[in-house]
C-alpha positions as semicolon CSV with decimal commas, in nm:
position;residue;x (nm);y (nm);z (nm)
1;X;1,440;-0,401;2,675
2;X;1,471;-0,798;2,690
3;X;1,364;-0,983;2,391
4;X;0,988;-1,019;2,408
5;X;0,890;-1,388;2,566
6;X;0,668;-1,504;2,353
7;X;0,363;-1,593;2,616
8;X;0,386;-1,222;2,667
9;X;0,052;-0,985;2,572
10;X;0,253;-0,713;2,481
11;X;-0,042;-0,491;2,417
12;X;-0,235;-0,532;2,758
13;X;0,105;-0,470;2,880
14;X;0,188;-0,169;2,768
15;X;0,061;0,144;2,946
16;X;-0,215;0,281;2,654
17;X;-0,337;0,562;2,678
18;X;-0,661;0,685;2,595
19;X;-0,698;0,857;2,242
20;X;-0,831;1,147;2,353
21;X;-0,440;1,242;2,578
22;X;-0,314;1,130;2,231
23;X;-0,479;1,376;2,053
24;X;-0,486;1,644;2,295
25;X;-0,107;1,617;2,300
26;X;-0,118;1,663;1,915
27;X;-0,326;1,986;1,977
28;X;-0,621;1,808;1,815
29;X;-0,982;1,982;1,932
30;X;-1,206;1,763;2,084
31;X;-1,445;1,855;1,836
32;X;-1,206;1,734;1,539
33;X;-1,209;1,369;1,719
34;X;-1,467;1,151;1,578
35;X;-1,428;0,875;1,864
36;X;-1,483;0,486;1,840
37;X;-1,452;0,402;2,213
38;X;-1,200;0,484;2,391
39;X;-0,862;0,369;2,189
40;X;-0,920;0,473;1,835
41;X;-1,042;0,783;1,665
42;X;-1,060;0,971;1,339
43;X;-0,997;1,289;1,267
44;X;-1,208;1,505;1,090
45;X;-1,101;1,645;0,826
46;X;-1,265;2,031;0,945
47;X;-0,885;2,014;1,094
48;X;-0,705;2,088;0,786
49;X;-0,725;2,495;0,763
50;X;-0,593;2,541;1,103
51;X;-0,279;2,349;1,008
52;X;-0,180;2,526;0,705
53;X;-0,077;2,773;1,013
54;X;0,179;2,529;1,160
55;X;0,520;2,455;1,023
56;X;0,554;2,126;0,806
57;X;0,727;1,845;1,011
58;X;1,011;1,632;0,840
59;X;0,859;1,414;0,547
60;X;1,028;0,998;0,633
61;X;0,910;0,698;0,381
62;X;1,067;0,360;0,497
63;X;1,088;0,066;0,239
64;X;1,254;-0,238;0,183
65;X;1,453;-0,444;0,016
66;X;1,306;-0,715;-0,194
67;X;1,157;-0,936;0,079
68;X;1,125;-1,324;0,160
69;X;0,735;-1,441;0,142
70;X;0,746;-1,403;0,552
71;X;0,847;-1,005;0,536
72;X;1,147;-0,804;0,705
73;X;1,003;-0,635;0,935
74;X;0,922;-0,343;0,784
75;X;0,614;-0,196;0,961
76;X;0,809;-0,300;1,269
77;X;1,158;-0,076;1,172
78;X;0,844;0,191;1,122
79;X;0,686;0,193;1,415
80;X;1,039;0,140;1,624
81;X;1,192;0,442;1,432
82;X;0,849;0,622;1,541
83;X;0,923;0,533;1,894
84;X;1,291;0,611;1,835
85;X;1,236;0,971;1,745
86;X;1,050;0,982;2,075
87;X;1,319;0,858;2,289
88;X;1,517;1,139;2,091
89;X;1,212;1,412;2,251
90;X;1,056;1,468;1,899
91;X;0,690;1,452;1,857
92;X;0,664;1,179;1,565
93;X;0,362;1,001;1,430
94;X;0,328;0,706;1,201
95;X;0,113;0,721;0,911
96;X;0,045;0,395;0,753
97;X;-0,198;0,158;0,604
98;X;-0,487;-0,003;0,685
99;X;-0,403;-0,416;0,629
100;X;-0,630;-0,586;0,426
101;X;-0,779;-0,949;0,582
102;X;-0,618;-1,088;0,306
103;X;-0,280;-1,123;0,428
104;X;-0,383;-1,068;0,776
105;X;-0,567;-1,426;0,733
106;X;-0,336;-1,558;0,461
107;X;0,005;-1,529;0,506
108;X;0,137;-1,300;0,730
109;X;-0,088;-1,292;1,027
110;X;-0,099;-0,972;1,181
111;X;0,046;-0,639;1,024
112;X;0,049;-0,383;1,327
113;X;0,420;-0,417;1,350
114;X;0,577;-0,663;1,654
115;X;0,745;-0,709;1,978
116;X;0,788;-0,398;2,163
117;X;0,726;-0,204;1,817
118;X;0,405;-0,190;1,762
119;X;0,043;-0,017;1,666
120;X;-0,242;-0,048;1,995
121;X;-0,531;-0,189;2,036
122;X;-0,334;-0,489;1,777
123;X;-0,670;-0,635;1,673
124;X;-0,898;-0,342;1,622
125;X;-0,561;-0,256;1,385
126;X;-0,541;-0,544;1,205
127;X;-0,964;-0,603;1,174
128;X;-1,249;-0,396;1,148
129;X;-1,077;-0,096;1,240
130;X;-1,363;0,194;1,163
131;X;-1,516;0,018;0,869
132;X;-1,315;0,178;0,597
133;X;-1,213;-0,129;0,418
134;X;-1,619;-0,235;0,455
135;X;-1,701;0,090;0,298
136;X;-1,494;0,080;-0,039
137;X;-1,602;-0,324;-0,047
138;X;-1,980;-0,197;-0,027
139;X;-1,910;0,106;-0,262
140;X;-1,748;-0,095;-0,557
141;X;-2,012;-0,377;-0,550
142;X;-2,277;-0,139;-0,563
143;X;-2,122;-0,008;-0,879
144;X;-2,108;-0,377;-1,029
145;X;-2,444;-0,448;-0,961
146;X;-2,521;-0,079;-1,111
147;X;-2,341;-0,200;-1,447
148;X;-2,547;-0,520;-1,433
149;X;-2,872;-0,369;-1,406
150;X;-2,804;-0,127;-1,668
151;X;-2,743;-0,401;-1,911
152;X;-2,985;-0,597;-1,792
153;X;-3,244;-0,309;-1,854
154;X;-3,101;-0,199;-2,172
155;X;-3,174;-0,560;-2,320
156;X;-3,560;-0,530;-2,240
157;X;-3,648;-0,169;-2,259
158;X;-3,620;0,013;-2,592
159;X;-3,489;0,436;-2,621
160;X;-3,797;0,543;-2,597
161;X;-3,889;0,397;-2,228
162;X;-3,576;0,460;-2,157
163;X;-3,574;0,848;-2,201
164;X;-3,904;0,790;-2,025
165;X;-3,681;0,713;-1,741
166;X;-3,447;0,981;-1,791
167;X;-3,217;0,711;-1,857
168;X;-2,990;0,740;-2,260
169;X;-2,853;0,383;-2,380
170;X;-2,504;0,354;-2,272
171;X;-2,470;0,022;-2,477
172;X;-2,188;-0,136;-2,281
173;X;-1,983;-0,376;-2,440
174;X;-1,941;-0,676;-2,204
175;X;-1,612;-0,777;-2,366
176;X;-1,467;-0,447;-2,251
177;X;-1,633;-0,424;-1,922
178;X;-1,282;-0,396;-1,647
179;X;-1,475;-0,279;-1,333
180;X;-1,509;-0,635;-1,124
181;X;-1,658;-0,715;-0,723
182;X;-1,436;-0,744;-0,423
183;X;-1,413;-0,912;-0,138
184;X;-1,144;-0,864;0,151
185;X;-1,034;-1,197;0,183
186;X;-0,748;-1,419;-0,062
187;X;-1,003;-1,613;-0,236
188;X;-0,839;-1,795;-0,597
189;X;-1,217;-1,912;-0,707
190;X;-1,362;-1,613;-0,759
191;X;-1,037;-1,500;-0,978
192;X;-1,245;-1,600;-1,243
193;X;-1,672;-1,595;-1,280
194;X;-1,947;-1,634;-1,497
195;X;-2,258;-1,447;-1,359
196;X;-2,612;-1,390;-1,495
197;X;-2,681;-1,760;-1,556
198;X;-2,982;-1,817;-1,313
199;X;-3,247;-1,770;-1,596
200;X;-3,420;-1,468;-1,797
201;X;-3,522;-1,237;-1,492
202;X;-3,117;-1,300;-1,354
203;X;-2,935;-1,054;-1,534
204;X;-2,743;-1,109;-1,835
205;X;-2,461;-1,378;-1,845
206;X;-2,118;-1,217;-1,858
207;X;-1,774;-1,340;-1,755
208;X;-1,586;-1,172;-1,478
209;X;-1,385;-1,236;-1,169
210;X;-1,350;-1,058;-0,835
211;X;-1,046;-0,842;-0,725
212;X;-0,920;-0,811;-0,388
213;X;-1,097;-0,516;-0,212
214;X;-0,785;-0,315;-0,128
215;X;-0,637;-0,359;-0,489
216;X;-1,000;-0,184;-0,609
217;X;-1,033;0,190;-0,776
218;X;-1,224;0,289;-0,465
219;X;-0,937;0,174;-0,260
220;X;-0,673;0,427;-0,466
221;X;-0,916;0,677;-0,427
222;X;-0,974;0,667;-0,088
223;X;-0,594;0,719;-0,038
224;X;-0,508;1,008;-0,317
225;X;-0,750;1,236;-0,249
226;X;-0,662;1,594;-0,161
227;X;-0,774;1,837;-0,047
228;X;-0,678;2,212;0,192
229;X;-0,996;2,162;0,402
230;X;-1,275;1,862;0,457
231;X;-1,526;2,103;0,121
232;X;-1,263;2,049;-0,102
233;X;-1,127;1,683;-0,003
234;X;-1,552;1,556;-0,044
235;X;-1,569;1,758;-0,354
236;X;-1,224;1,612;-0,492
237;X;-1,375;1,255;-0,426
238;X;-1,723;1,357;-0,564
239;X;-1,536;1,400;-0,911
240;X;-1,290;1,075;-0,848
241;X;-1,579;0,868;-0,867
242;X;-1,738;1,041;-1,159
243;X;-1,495;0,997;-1,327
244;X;-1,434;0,644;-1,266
245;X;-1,411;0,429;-1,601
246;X;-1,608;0,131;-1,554
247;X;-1,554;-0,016;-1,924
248;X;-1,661;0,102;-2,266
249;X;-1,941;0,077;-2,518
250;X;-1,940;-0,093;-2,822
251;X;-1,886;0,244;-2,998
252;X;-1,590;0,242;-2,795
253;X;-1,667;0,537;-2,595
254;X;-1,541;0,535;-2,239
255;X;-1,897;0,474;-1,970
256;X;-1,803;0,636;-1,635
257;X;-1,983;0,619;-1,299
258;X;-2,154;0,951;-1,362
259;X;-2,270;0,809;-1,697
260;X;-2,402;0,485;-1,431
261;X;-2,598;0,776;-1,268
262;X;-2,393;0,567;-0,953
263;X;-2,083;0,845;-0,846
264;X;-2,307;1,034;-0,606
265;X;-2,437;0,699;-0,374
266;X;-2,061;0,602;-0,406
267;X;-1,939;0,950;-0,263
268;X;-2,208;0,899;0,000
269;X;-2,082;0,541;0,099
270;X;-1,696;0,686;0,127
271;X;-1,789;1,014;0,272
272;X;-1,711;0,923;0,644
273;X;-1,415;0,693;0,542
274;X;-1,200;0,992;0,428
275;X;-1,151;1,085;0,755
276;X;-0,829;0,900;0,881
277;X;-0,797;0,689;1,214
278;X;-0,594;0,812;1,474
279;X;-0,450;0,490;1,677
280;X;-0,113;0,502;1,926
281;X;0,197;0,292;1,925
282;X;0,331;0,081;2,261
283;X;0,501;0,408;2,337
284;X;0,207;0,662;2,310
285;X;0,329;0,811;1,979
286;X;0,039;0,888;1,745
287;X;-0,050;0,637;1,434
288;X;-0,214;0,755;1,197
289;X;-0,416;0,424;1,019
290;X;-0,573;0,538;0,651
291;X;-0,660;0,336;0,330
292;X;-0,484;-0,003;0,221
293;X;-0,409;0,026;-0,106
294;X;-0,183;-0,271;-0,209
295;X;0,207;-0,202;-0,350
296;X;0,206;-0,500;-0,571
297;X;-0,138;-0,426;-0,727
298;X;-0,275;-0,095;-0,614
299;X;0,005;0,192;-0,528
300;X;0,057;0,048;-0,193
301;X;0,069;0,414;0,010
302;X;-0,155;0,538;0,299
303;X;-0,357;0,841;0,240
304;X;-0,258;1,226;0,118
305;X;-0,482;1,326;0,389
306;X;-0,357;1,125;0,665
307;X;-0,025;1,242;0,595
308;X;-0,077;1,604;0,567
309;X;-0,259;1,590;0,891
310;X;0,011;1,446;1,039
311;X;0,237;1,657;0,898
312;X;0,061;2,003;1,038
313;X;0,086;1,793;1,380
314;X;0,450;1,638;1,427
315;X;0,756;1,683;1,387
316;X;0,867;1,405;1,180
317;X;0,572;1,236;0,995
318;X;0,725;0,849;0,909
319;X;0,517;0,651;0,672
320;X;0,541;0,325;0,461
321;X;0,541;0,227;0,116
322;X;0,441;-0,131;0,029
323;X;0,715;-0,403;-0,052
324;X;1,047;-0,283;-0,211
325;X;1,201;0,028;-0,331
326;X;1,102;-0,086;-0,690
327;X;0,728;-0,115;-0,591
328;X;0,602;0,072;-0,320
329;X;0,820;0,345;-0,304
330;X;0,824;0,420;-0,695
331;X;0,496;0,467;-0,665
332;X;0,522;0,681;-0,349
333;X;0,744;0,937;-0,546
334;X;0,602;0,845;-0,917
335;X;0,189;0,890;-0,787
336;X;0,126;1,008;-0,443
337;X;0,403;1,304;-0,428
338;X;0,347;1,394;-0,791
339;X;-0,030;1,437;-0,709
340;X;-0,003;1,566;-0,334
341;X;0,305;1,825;-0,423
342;X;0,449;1,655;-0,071
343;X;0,839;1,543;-0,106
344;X;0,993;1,359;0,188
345;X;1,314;1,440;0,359
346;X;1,445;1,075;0,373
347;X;1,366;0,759;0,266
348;X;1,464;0,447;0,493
349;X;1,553;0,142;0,326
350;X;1,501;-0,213;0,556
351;X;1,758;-0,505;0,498
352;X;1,778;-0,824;0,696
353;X;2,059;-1,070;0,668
354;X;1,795;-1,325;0,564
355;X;1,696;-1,165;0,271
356;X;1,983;-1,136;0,144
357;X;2,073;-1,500;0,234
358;X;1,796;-1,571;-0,013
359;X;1,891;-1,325;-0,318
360;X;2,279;-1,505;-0,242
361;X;2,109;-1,837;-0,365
362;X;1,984;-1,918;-0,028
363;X;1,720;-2,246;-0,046
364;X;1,371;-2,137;-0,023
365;X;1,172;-1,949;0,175
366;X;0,832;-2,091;0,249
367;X;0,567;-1,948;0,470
368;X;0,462;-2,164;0,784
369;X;0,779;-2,421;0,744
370;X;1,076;-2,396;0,906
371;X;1,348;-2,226;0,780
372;X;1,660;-2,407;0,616
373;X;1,991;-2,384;0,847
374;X;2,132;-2,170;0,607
375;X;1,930;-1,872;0,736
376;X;2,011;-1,926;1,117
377;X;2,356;-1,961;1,072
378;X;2,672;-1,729;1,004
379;X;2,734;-1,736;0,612
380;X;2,884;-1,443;0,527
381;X;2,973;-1,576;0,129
382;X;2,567;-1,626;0,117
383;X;2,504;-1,265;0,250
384;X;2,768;-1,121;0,021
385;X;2,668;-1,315;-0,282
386;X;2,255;-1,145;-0,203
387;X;2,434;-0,754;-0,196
388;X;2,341;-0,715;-0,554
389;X;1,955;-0,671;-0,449
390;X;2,046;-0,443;-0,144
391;X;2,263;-0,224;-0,405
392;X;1,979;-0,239;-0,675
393;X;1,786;-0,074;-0,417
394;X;1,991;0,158;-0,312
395;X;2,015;0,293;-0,682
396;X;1,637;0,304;-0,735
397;X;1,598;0,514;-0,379
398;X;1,904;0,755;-0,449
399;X;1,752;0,764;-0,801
400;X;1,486;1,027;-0,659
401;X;1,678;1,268;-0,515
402;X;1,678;1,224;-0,153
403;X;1,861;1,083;0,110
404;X;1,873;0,706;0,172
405;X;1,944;0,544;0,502
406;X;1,944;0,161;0,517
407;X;1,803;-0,008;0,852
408;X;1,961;-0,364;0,900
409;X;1,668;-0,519;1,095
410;X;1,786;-0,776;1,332
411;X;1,684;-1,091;1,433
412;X;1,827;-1,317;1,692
413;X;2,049;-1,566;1,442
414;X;2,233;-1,274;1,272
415;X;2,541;-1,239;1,365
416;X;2,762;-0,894;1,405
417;X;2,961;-0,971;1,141
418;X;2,655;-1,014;0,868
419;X;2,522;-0,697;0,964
420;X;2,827;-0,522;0,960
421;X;2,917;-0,656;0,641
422;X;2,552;-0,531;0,497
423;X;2,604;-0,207;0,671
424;X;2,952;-0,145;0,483
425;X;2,813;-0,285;0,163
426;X;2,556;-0,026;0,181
427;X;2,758;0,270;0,279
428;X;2,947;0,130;-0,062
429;X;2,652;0,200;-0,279
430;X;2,592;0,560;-0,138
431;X;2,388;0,489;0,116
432;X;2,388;0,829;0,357
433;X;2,379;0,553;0,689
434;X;2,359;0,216;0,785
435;X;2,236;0,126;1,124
436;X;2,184;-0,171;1,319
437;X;1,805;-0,139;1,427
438;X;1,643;-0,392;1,701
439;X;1,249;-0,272;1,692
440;X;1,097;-0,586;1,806
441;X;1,348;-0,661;2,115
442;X;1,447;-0,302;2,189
443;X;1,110;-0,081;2,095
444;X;1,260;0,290;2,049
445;X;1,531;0,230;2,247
446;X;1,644;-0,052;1,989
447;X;1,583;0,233;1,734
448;X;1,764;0,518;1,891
449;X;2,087;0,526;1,661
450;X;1,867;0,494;1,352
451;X;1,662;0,810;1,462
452;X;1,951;0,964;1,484
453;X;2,087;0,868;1,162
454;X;1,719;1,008;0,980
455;X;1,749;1,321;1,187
456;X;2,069;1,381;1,009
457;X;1,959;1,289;0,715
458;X;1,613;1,494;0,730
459;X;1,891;1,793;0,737
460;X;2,076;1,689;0,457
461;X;1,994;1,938;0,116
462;X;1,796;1,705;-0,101
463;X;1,552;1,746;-0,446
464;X;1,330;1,531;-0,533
465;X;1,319;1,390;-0,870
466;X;1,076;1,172;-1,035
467;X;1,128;0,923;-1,298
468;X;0,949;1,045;-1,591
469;X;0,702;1,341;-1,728
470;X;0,377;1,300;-1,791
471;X;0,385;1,409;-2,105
472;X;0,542;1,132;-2,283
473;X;0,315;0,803;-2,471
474;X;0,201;0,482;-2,210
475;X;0,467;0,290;-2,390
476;X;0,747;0,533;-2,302
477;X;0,676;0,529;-1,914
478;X;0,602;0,201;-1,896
479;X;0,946;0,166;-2,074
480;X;1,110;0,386;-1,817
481;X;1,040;0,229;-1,515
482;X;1,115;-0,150;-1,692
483;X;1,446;-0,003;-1,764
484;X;1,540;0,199;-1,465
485;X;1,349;0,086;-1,192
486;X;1,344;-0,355;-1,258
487;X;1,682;-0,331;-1,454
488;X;1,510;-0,470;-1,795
489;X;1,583;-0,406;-2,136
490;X;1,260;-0,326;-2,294
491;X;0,941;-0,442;-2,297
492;X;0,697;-0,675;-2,496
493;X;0,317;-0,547;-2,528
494;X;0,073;-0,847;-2,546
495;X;-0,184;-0,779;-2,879
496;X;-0,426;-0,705;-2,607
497;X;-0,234;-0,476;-2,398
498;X;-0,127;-0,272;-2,732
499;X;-0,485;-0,226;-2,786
500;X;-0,567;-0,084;-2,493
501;X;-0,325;0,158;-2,514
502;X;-0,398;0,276;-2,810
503;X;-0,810;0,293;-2,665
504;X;-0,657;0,456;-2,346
505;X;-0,455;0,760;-2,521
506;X;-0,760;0,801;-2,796
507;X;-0,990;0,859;-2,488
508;X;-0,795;1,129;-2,361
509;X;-0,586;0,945;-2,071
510;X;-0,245;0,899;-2,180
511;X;-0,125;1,174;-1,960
512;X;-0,161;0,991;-1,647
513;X;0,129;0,826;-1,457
514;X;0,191;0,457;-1,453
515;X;0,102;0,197;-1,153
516;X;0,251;-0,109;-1,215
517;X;0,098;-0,424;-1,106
518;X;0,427;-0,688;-1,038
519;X;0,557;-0,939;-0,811
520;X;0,688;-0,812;-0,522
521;X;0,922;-1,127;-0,466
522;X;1,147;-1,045;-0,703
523;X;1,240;-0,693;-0,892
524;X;1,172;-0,838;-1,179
525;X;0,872;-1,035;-1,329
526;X;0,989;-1,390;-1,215
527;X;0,883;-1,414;-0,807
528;X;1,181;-1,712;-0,870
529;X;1,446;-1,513;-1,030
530;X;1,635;-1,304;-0,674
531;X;1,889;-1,056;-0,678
532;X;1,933;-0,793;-0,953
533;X;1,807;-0,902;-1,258
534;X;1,903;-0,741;-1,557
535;X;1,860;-0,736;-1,986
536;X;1,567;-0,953;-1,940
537;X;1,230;-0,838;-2,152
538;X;0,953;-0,741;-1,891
539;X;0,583;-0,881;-1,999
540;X;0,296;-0,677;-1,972
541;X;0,001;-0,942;-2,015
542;X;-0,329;-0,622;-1,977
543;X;-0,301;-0,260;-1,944
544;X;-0,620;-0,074;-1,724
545;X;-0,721;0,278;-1,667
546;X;-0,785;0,412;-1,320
547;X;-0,940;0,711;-1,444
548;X;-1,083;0,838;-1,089
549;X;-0,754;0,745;-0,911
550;X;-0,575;0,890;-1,192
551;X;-0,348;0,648;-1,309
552;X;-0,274;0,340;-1,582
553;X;-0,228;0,020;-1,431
554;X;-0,047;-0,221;-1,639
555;X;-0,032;-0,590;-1,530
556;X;0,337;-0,720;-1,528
557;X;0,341;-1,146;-1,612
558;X;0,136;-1,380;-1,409
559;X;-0,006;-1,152;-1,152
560;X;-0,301;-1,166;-0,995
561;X;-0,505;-0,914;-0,843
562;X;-0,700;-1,161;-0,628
563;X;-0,449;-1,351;-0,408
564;X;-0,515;-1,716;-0,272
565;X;-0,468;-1,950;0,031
566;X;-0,234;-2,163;0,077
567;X;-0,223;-2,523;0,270
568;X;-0,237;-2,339;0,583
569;X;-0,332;-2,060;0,614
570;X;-0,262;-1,762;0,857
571;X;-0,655;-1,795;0,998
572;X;-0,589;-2,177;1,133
573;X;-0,413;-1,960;1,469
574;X;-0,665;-1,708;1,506
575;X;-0,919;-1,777;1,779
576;X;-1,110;-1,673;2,095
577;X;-0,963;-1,772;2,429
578;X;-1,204;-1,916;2,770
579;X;-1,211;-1,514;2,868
580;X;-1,332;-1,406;2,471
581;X;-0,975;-1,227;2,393
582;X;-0,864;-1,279;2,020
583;X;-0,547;-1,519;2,001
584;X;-0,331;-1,584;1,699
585;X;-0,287;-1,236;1,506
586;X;0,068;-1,207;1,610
């Protein structure tokens, strides 16, 4: 295919079909298909026994390198490698996230991949989709104004009206109170709130701050629960959100959403949004489109369900991990395989020569300004001189036990000798492939020789590892993945985070695994420091408990789980044309 011009619709020009030859083509009853017109679906979970019959398609997680602020392309290597196993005459499906409006209107613009590799219809994609997002938005705020109302009742009403309620004092301590509101937008002012100060009949004042929706406990939930048919999958999300830790009291006693007398209406508002959405690529392959859970705050994996409906349905199931190998894809192996028993067959690593330009020393990369020469011209000392991040990489894939092939995502100022010198490099560090890939120019076809490199790879003997047991104290696995995931030497606990620790394992949840809360512009803590850090000390500023979710979530540094705009933002393209069609989400 020609490189895509860019006054060219690429959606309305692509044959799509409707969902319903998708999913018949999938075997999916129409009964399973839960439509929303005519191009999207989901799939009810009722499908689930019937699969258990089928054989278990090839397992394929792609992730990256650590990436400039603008991205490399990696939903777009996802969905061309999806499109590539086509061309190849395997049934493949995509299973990815759900993007948040966040980025979608901050940075990034659009998230349904690009060119001629892409998820259809692009809007409903990168929008409202079926709601989801809406519904764990809805769902957490309800619990926050739950917690509110509980305090603010508690102040006026003594035991005795309260039993009269069937209500027991839960006595929250509003220093130790971690559950905050969401909203689905990058908004920096609500980082930080005071609410309750209208007057007496207001609510109680308390200081607090808003996360962004997909980096929310709801959000994790959403996207680990399990389940063999749709009985067990409610009832495993029935007892997520029970046991949801919402804060302590001043006993120190952990108060849960059950405790709230809350879990049940929060079940009820998720209930429909655990079936995933079934959408199709520019090539009619099937997309599966569940949860959003970000890498760099959240675990940053689409859902266990999604995927093991896709992977009763396909034969090669590719899905995405957020941001870099260190990130995303720990996190894929470390949480989401550990709990779903799943183990992929491959993992696909994305590079781009401009990346690495910028882990060589390369000047900085700034959304929505131009980018410096050095990035559009042949440099290959600036390329070799950013290797050390590509082989860091490499390391932390290989490190679990499977098969790593590296995709060298082109753009139209490399040149053949950058990408061949990445390609070597990589085969270097013990890499099982390196292969030119062209998703956005060439669509499938531009992805053939990397879907054959996975198919070989898929075929390879492989067993998966993970980093650490469960068994050991916070500190230790913390500690592990500092050391052998970011390349530190140890770590310092902040007073604070010590103490929570400490409250965490007393309360019975030192068992669960870690999700790390980090930059994603750098593998270490510093978004400024590129490359392969190493020997540095690694900050952790708070430690949390996702009790329902089921993991600890210690926050790395400076980061911040409610992102912000910047000068101009993503939304300043996005409009309606003379004929009502959305512009601008490219």
């Amino acid at each position: 295919m020609p490189p895509v011009p860019p006054d060219l619709d690429i959606a309305q020009a692509a044959d799509v079909r409707p969902i319903t030859e998708i999913a018949a083509r999938l075997g999916i009853a129409p009964g399973d298909l839960v439509q929303y017109g005519p191009l999207k679906a989901k799939v009810h979970l009722d499908i689930l026994p019937a699969l258990q019959q089928r054989p278990r398609g090839k397992y394929v997680d792609v992730t990256a390198i650590t990436p400039t602020p603008l991205g490399e392309g990696k939903t777009t290597t996802t969905i061309g490698l999806v499109q590539g196993l086509g061309t190849l005459g395997h049934e493949a499906i995509a299973a990815i996230r759900q993007p948040s409006m966040g980025p979608t209107f901050g940075i990034k613009g659009g998230a349904a991949g690009g060119g001629y590799s892409q998820v259809v219809p692009m809007e409903d994609f990168n929008l409202h989709l079926t709601g989801d997002i809406h519904a764990v938005a809805v769902a957490t705020n309800l619990v926050a104004a739950a917690i509110d109302a509980r305090r603010f009742h508690e102040h006026r009403l003594d035991d005795e009206a309260l039993a009269g309620l069937g209500l027991r004092r839960l006595d929250l301590d509003p220093e130790r109170l971690t559950w905050r509101r969401v909203v689905d937008v990058n908004d920096r002012a609500l980082r930080s709130v005071t609410t309750g100060l209208g007057g007496p009949m207001d609510g109680l004042p308390l200081d607090t701050g808003f996360d962004i929706a997909v980096a929310s406990e709801l959000m994790a939930i959403l996207a680990l629960v399990d389940g063999a048919d749709y009985g067990s999958a409610l009832g495993d999300l029935r007892e997520r959100c029970g046991r949801a830790v919402v804060g302590t009291s001043r006993s120190g006693a952990p108060v849960t959403l059950e405790d709230l007398g809350v879990a049940g209406a929060v079940a009820v508002l998720l209930k429909d949004a655990l079936h995933p959405n079934l959408l199709q690529t520019l090539e009619g392959q099937a997309a599966f489109v569940h949860a959003g859970p970000f890498a760099n705050i959240a675990h940053g994996n689409s859902s266990i369900v999604a995927d093991r409906v896709a992977l009763g349905l396909g034969d090669y199931v590719v899905t995405e991990s957020g941001f870099g190998a260190d990130i995303g894809m720990e996190k894929f192996f470390d949480i989401k395989c550990r709990v779903s028993g799943m183990e992929p067959d491959c993992v696909v690593l994305v590079a781009t020569v401009r990346a690495l330009k910028m882990h060589g020393g390369g000047p900085r990369v700034i959304a929505g300004r131009p980018l410096d020469p050095a990035y559009t011209a042949e440099d290959l000392p600036l390329v070799e001189a950013g290797l050390a991040n590509l082989d860091a990489h490499i390391r932390i894939a290989r490190r679990f036990g499977v098969p790593v092939v590296v995709a060298v995502n082109s753009f139209t100022t490399d040149t053949p000798a950058e990408r061949d010198l990445i390609a070597r490099a990589a085969l270097d560090a013990g890499a099982f492939a390196a292969v030119e890939a062209d998703p956005w120019g060439g669509g499938g076809a531009g992805c053939a020789g990397l879907a054959e490199a996975v198919v070989a790879a898929c075929d390879e003997p492989s067993s998966m590892r993970l980093l650490y047991p469960l068994d050991g104290t916070i500190e230790d696995k913390i500690t592990t993945i500092a050391t052998e995931v970011y390349g530190a030497a140890s770590i310092e606990l902040s007073p604070a985070a010590r103490g929570q620790i400490a409250e965490y394992e007393a309360n019975g949840f030192g068992g669960l695994p870690i999700c790390m809360a980090k930059t994603h512009l750098s593998i270490g803590h510093d978004p400024a420091v590129k490359g392969a850090p190493s020997g540095y000390v690694l900050p952790i500023r708070e430690v949390r408990a996702s009790a329902g979710a089921g993991f600890i979530y210690p926050i790395v540094g400076t980061m911040r789980t409610m992102p912000g705009l910047g000068a101009r933002p993503a939304f300043m393209d996005v409009d309606l044309d003379a004929d009502g069609k959305i512009v601008g989400l490219f």
